[in-house]
Residue, then its C-alpha position, 0 to 999 in steps of 0.5 A: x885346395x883341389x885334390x891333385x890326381x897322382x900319375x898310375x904306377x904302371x903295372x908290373x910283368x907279373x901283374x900283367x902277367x896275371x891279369x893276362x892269365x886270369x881274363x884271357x884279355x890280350x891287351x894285357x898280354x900285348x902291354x906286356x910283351x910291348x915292354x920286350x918287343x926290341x929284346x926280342x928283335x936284338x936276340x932274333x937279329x944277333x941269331x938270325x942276321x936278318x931284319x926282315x926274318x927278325x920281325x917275323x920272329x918278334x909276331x911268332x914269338x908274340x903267337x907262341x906266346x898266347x898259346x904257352x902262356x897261360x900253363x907255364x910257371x914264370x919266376x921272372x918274365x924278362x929272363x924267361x922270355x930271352x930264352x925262349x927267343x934264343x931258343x926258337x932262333x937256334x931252332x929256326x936255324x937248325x931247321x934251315x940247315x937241315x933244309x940246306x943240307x936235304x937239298x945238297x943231297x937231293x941236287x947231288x942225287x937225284x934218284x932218291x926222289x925216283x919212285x923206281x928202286x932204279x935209276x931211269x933218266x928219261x932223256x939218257x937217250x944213248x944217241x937213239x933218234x927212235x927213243x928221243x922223238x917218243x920221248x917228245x912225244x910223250x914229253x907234250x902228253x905230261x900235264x903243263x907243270x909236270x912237263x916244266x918241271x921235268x924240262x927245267x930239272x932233266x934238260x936245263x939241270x936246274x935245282x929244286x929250288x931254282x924250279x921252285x922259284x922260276x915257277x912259284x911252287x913250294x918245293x915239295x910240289x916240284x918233287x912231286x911233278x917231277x916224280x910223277x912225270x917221270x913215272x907218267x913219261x916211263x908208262x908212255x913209252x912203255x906203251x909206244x913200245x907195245x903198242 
C-alpha cells in the first residue's frame, strides 16, 4: 500500500511569530500579517472612511510591523493587532485635525506667519499710485515661486492649501515663499525709498 502524504497543518501566529523573530525572514511576517490583512483594512475603513487612505494603512501598518515586532511581547496576535490599527487610525486622524485646525488659524490670521512683530500687507497701498507702482516693480524683482505665492495669497486671497495645490508645493514650502517674499518686497521698497 503506498504511503499517503497527509496535508501540513498551517503554521500558527505564534509559531509564525516566533519564526519571524527568530530569522529575520519576512515571508514569515508576510504569511502572517496576510491572515489579518482584511482586519485591518475593515478597522482603518471604519476609522478612516476612506478606501484609498485605508490601504495605504494596511502597507503602514505592515511597515510598523517589521520595526515593533521583534521587541514587543504579544499573548495573542490578532487582538493585538486590532488595537494597534485602532491606535494608529485615531492617531492619523488627531493629526489631520490638528492640521485643519492650524490652517483655520493660519487662513484666519495670516500674521503669524509674518516674520515682523507687525503687520505689514505689502499691497494695503492706501490709494498711493507712487507706493503701488514700486510695489510691481518690486513685485517682478521676487524669484518666479515667491512672486506666485505672494500673488495668489495677497492679490487673489487664496489659502495655503489652495496655493499648494494650483502650484504642486508641500505647504510648508508656500509659507516659506510667502514670507521670505514679503520680507524680500519690504527690503525693496525700503531701498526705492532711499534710494
Amino acid at each position: 500500500m503506498p504511503l499517503r502524504l497527509l496535508p501540513r497543518k498551517p503554521l500558527s501566529d505564534d509559531e509564525l511569530l516566533e519564526k519571524f523573530r527568530k530569522d529575520g525572514d519576512m515571508d514569515w511576517l508576510g504569511q502572517l500579517y496576510k491572515r489579518y490583512m482584511h482586519l485591518v483594512y475593515g478597522v482603518a475603513l471604519k476609522y478612516l472612511k476612506d478606501r484609498d487612505r485605508a490601504q495605504d494603512c494596511v502597507m503602514e501598518i505592515f511597515e510598523k510591523l517589521v520595526k515593533e515586532l521583534p521587541g514587543k511581547e504579544i499573548s495573542s496576535f490578532k487582538p493585538w493587532l486590532h488595537v494597534v490599527t485602532k491606535n494608529y487610525c485615531l492617531m492619523a486622524l488627531r493629526h489631520d485635525k490638528s492640521v485643519q485646525n492650524r490652517e483655520a488659524v493660519y487662513k484666519n490670521n495670516q500674521v503669524l506667519f509674518v516674520e515682523n512683530d507687525y503687520d505689514w500687507h505689502p499691497f494695503d497701498s492706501n490709494g498711493h499710485d507712487d507706493l503701488e507702482a514700486k510695489l510691481k516693480g518690486c513685485l517682478e524683482k521676487l524669484k518666479a515661486q515667491q512672486k506666485s505665492c505672494i500673488e495668489q495669497f495677497y492679490l487673489e486671497k487664496r489659502c495655503y492649501k489652495e496655493i499648494s495645490e494650483s502650484l504642486n508645493l508641500d505647504i510648508k514650502k508656500v509659507k516659506s515663499f510667502i514670507q521670505n517674499g514679503k520680507r524680500n518686497l519690504k527690503i525693496c521698497l525700503e531701498a526705492t525709498y532711499e534710494g
